[in-house]
C-alpha positions in Angstrom: 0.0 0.0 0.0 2.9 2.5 -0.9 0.6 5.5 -1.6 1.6 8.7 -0.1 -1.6 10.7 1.6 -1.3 14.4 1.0 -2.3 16.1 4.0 -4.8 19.0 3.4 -4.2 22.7 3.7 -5.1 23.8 6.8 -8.3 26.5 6.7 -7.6 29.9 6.8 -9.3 32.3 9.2 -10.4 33.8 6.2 -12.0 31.1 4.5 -13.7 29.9 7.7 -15.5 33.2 8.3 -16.5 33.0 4.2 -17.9 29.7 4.6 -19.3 30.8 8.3 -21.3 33.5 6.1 -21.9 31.9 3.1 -23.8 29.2 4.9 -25.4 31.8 7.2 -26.8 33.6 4.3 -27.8 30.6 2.8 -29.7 29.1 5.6 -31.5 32.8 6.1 -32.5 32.4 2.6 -34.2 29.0 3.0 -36.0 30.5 6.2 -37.5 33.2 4.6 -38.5 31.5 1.2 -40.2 28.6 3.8 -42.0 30.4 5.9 -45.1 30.5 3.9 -45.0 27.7 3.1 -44.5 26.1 6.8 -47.5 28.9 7.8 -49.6 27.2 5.0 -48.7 23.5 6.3 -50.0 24.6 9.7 -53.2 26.2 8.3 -53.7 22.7 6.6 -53.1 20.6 9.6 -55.6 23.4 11.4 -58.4 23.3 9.2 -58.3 19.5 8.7 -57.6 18.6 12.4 -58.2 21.2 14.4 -62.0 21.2 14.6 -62.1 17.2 15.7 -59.7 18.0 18.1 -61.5 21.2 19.9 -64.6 19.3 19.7 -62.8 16.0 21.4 -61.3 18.0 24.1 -65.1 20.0 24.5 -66.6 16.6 24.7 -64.8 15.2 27.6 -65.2 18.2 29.5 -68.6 18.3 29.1 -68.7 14.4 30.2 -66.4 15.2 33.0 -68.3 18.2 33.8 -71.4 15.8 34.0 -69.8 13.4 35.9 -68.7 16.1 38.5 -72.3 17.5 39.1 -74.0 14.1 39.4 -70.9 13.5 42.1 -71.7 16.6 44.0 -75.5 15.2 44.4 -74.7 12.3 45.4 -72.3 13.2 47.9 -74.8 16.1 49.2 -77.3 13.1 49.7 -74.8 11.0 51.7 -73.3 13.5 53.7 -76.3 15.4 54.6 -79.2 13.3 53.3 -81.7 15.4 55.6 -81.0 18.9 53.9 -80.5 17.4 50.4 -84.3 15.9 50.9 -85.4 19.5 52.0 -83.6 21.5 49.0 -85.6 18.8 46.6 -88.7 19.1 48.2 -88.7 22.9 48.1 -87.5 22.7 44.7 -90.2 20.6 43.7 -93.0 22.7 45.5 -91.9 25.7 44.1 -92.0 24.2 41.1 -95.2 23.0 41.4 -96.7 26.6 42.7 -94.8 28.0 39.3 -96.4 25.8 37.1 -100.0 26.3 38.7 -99.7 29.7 38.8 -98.5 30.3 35.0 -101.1 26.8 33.8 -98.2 24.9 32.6 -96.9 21.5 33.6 -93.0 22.0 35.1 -91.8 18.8 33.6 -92.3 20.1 30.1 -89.3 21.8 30.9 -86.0 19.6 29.8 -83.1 20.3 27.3 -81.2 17.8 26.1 -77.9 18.4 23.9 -76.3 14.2 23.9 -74.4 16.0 20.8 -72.1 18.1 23.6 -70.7 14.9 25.1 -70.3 13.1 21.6 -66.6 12.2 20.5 -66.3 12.7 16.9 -64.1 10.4 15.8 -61.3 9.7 13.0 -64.4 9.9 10.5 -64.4 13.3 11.0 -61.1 14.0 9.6 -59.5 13.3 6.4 -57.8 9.9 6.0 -54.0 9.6 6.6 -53.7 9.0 3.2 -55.3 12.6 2.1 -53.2 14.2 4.9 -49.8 12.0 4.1 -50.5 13.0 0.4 -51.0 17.0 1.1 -48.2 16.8 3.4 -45.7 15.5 0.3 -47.6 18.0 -1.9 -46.9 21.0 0.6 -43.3 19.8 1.3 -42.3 19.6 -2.5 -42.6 23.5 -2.5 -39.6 23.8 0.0 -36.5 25.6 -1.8 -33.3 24.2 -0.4 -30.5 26.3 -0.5 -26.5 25.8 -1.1 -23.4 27.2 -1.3 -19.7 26.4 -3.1 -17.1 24.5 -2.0 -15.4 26.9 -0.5 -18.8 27.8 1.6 -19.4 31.1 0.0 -21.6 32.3 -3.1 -25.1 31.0 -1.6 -28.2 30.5 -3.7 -31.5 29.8 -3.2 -32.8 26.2 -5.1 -37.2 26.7 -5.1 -38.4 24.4 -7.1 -40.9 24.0 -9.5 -44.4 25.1 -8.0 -46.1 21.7 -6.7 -50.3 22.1 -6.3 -52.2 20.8 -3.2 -53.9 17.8 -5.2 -55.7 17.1 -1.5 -57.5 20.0 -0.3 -58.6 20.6 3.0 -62.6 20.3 3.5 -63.9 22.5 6.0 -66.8 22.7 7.8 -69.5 24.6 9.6 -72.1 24.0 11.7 -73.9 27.7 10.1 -74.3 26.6 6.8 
């Protein structure tokens, strides 16, 4: 193996702070030319996710919220089952009196909403393939950027303008 390895030139100071800017700039170009497009990725991900999420986080409030008044009953009627009688009774005489007094029956009186404790599910979003395909689609707009050998000279590489083929479908309740 009688080869003779040349030993590199060392770096100058000079070239170091030339390739310490030229990859500085270059990186400052790639930032700015991406940013719209990360902010539209993160409007996508928002408008295809975001309103399953908000309402699967409402949901188990409300059924926690549920869970925690029918709690506080019950332990009102266990710990003090003679004032929690009297606060129904009264309740239900005054309702009673009400309803006699205005000629309508108390009981009509009920709201039911089962939709605020519902969990909407993965149907309500698109597919992973839909949001694995718009995801490529989005990332194919990112420009890359590069710089010589020598780590100056940097330029911007966008390529060529790539369409969202899968577009997000949003929805309203107010239609």
């Amino acid at each position: 193996m009688g080869g003779s390895q040349k030993t590199p030139e060392p770096v100058t100071p000079g070239e170091a702070a030339q390739a310490a800017v030229g990859t500085a700039g270059a990186g400052e170009m790639m930032a700015i030319a991406n940013q719209p497009i990360e902010q539209y990725a993160q409007l996508y991900s928002t408008e295809a996710l975001g309103p399953a999420q908000i309402q699967t986080q409402q949901a188990l409030a409300n059924q926690a919220a549920y869970q925690a008044a029918q709690a506080q009953r019950d332990i009102q009627s266990r710990v003090d089952p003679e004032a929690y009688a009297q606060r129904e009774m009264r309740l239900g005489a005054a309702n009673k009196r009400l309803g006699q007094l205005y000629g309508v029956d108390p009981s009509a009186f009920t709201f039911r909403a089962p939709s605020a404790y519902e969990i909407p599910g993965a149907g309500a979003t698109p597919d992973l393939a839909t949001l694995r395909g718009a995801a490529s689609d989005i990332a194919a707009n990112l420009a890359t950027a590069s710089v010589n050998k020598a780590g100056g000279d940097p330029r911007l590489n966008v390529p060529e303008a790539t369409n969202l083929r899968y577009p997000a479908t949003g929805s309203s309740y107010f239609k």
